[in-house]
C-alpha positions as CSV (number, residue, x, y, z in Angstrom):
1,X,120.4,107.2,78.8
2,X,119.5,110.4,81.3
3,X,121.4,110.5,84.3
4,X,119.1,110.2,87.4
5,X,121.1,112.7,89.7
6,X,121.8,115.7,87.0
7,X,120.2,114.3,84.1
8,X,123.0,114.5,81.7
9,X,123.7,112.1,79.3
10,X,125.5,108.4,80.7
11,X,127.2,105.6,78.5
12,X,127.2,102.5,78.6
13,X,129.7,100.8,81.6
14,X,128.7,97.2,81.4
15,X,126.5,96.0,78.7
16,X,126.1,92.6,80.5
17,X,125.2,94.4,83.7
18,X,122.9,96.4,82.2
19,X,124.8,99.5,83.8
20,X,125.5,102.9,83.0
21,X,127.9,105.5,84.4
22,X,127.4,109.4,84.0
23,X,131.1,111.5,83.6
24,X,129.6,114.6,85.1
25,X,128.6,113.7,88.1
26,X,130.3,110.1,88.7
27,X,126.8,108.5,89.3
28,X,126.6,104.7,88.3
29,X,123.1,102.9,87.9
30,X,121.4,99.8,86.4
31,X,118.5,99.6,84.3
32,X,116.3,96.5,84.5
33,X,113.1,95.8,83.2
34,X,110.5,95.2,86.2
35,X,110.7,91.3,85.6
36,X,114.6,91.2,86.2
37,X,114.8,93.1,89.6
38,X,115.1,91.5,92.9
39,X,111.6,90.5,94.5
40,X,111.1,92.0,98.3
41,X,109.3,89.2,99.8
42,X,110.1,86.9,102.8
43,X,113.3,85.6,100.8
44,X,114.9,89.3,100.5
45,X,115.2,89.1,104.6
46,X,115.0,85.3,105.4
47,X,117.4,84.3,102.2
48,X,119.2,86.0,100.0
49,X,120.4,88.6,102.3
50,X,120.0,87.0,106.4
51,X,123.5,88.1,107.2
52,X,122.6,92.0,106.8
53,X,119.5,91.6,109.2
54,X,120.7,89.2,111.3
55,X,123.9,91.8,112.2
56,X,122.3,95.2,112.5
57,X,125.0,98.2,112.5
58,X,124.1,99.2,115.9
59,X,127.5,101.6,115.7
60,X,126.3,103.5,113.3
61,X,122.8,103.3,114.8
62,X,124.8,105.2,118.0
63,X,126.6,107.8,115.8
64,X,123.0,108.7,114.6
65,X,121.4,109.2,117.9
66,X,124.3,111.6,118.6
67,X,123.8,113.8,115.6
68,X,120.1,114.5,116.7
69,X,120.8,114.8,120.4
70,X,124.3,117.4,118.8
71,X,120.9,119.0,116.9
72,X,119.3,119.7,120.2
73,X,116.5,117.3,119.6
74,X,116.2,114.9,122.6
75,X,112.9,114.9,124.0
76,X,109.8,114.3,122.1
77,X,111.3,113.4,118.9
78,X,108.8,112.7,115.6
79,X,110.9,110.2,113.7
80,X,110.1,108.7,110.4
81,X,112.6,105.9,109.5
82,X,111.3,105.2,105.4
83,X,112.5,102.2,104.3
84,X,112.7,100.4,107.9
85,X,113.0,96.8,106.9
86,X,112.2,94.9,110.0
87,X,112.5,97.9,112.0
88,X,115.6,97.5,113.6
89,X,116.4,101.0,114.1
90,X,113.2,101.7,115.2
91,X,112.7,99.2,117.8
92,X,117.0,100.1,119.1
93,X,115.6,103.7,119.6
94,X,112.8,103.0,121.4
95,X,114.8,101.2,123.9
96,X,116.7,103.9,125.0
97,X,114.3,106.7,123.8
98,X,110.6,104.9,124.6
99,X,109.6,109.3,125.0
100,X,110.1,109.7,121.3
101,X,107.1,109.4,118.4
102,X,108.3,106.6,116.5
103,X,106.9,106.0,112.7
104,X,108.6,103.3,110.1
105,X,107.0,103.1,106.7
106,X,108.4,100.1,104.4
107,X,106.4,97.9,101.2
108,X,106.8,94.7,103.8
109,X,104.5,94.4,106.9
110,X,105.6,95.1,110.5
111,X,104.4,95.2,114.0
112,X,105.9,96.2,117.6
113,X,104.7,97.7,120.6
114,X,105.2,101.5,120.8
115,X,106.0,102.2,117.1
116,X,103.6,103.3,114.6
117,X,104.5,100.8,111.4
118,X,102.7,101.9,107.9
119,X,103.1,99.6,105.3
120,X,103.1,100.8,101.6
121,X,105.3,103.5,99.2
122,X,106.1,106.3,101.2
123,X,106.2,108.6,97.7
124,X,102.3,107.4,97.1
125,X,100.9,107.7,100.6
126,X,99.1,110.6,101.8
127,X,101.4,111.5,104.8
128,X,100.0,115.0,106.3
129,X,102.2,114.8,109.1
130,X,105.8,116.5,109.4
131,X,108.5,115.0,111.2
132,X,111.7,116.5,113.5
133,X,114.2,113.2,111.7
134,X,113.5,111.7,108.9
135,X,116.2,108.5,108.4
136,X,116.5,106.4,105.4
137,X,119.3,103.7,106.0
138,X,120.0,101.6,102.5
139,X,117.4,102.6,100.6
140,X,117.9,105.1,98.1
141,X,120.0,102.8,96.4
142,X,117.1,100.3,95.0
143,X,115.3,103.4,93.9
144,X,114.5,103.5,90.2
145,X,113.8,107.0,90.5
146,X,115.2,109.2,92.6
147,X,114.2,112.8,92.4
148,X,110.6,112.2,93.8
149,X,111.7,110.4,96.7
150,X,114.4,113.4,98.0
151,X,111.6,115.9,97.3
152,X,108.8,114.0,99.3
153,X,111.9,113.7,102.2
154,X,112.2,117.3,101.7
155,X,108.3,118.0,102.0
156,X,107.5,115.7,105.1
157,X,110.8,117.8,107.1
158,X,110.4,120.5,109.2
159,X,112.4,123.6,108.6
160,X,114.5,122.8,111.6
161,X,114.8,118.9,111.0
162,X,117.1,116.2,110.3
163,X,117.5,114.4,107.7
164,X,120.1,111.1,107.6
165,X,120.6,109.1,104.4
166,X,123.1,106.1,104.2
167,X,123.8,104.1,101.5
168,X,126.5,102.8,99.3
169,X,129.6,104.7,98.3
170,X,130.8,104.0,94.7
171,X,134.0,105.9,95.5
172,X,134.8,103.4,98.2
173,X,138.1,101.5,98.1
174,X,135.6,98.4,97.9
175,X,133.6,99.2,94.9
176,X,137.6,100.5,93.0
177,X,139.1,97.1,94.0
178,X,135.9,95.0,92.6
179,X,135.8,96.9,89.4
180,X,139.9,96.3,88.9
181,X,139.5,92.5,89.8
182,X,136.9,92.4,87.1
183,X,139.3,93.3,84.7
184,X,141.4,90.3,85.5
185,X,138.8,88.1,85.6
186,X,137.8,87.8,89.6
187,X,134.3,89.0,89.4
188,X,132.5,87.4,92.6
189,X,132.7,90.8,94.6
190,X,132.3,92.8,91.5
191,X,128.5,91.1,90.8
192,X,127.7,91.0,94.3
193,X,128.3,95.0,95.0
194,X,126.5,95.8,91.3
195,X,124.1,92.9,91.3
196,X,120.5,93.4,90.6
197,X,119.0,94.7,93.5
198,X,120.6,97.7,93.7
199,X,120.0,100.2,91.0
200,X,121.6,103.0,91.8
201,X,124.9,103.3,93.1
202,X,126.5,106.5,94.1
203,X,129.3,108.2,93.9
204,X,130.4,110.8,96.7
205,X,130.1,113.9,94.0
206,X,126.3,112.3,93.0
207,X,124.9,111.8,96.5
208,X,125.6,115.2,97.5
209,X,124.2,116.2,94.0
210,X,121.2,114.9,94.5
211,X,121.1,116.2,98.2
212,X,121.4,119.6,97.5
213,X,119.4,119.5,93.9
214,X,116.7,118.1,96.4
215,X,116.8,121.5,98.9
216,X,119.3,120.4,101.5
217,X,122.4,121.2,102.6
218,X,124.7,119.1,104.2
219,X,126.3,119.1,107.8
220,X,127.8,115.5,107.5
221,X,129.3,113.3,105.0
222,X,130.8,110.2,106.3
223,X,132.1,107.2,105.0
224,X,132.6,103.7,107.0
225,X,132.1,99.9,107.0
226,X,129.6,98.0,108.0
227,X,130.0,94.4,110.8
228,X,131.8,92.4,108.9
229,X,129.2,89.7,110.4
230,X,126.8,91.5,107.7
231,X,128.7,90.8,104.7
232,X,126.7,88.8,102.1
233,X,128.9,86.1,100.8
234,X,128.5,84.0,97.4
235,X,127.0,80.7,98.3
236,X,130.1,78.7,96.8
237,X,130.8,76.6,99.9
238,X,132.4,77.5,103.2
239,X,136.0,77.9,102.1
240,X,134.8,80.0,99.3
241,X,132.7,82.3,101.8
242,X,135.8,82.7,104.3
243,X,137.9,83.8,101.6
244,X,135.5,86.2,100.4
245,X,134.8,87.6,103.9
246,X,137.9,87.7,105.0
247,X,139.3,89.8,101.2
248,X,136.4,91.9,102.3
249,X,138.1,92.3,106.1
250,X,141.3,92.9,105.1
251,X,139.2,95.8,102.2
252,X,137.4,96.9,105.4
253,X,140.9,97.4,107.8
254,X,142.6,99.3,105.0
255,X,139.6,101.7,104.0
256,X,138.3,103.1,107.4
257,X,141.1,105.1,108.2
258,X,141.6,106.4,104.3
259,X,137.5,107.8,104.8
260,X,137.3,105.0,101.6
261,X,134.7,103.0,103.0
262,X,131.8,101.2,101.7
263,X,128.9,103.4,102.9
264,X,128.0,106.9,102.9
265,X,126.1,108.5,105.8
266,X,125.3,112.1,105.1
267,X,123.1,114.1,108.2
268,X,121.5,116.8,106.4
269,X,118.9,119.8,107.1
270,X,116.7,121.9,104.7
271,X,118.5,124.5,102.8
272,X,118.1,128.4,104.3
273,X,116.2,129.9,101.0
């Protein structure tokens, strides 16, 4: 199996978890069949995952604003957030930024006063516009392929813009402890961080890879946690889900100051030629 980030060849990591890991470039990912990946319908928000939207990471929202305002861009922003969810960014920077041109694009629907919401496949649609920031917070990682995407990021930019991309850091001191306990039989965090809606899981070598294969160049690479509030937990029963969330608190305490974290967040710009 090719490699999505350097297409090199990958082995097999887990047969049972259909996933694969590359040795050049770190990069783990999962291939599924279209039948066996998660749905995105009203369950995706409302069910299976209502502790990650109901416990947006308005901290990391904050450290955003400050890169583009650190980028001179305050006033009269054009800001493309692909893969907005329910638009909680959007509708956060519109509170304190109601000046800027706001634009979310995500396959669910979405409405709210003074931001522009298109629903559909932002690698399909015709988009003639160009934007100052482009954002894409959690997304990349349910990609099945993720070459086109970084390019159409790269083409809707303008040479002077922003763009931010957070997702999941396979590096993290999270995803190491998970794939240890699995080899002692405690698997609950292991098949929740690789579980089926996530197909691509990145290492820090393979999202800077892909970054700078896709004609960018980095200015920012952080890792951090999310709210603990957000943490999905296994529905086992309450004492089950305290113990999980708090394993995943104590993972959390340890990992912030060691730059181990659970998430990337990379600001980026368009490579000089």
């Amino acid at each position: 199996m090719k490699c999505p980030v350097c297409e090199n060849d990958s082995r097999v990591f887990d047969p049972e978890m259909h996933l694969y890991r590359c040795d050049h470039c770190r990069h783990r990912f999962t291939k599924l069949p279209k039948d066996m990946q998660e749905k995105y319908d009203d369950s995706y928000f409302e069910g299976n995952h209502s502790n990650w939207f109901e416990n947006p990471d308005f901290k990391l929202f904050e450290k955003v604003e400050g890169a583009i305002g650190k980028a001179g861009k305050n006033k009269g922003v054009h800001l493309l957030d692909v893969g907005c969810g329910r638009g909680d960014f959007l509708k956060w920077i519109h509170g304190r930024r109601p000046d800027w041109n706001l634009t979310g694009i995500d396959l669910a629907p979405n409405s709210h006063e003074g931001i522009r919401f298109i629903q559909g496949d932002v690698c399909t649609l015709q988009l003639k516009e160009k934007y100052d920031v482009i954002t894409a917070f959690m997304v990349v990682e349910h990609l099945e392929e993720i070459g086109p995407f970084f390019s159409q990021m790269r083409k809707l930019l303008n040479p002077d813009g922003l763009f931010v991309v957070n997702t999941f850091n396979d590096d993290s001191l999270m995803f190491r402890l998970a794939r240890l306990l699995k080899k002692i039989g405690i698997q609950a965090a292991y098949e929740r961080l690789y579980s089926r809606h996530h197909l691509q899981h990145y290492s820090k070598e393979s999202i800077r890879k892909i970054i700078h294969l896709s004609g960018f160049e980095i200015l920012e690479h952080r890792c951090h946690n999310y709210p603990l509030k957000a943490v999905d937990t296994p529905r086992a029963g309450k004492f089950i889900e305290l113990m999980y969330k708090g394993f995943v608190g104590l993972v959390f305490l340890l990992s912030d100051p060691l730059n181990q974290g659970i998430e990337h967040t990379l600001i980026c710009r368009p490579a000089s030629n």
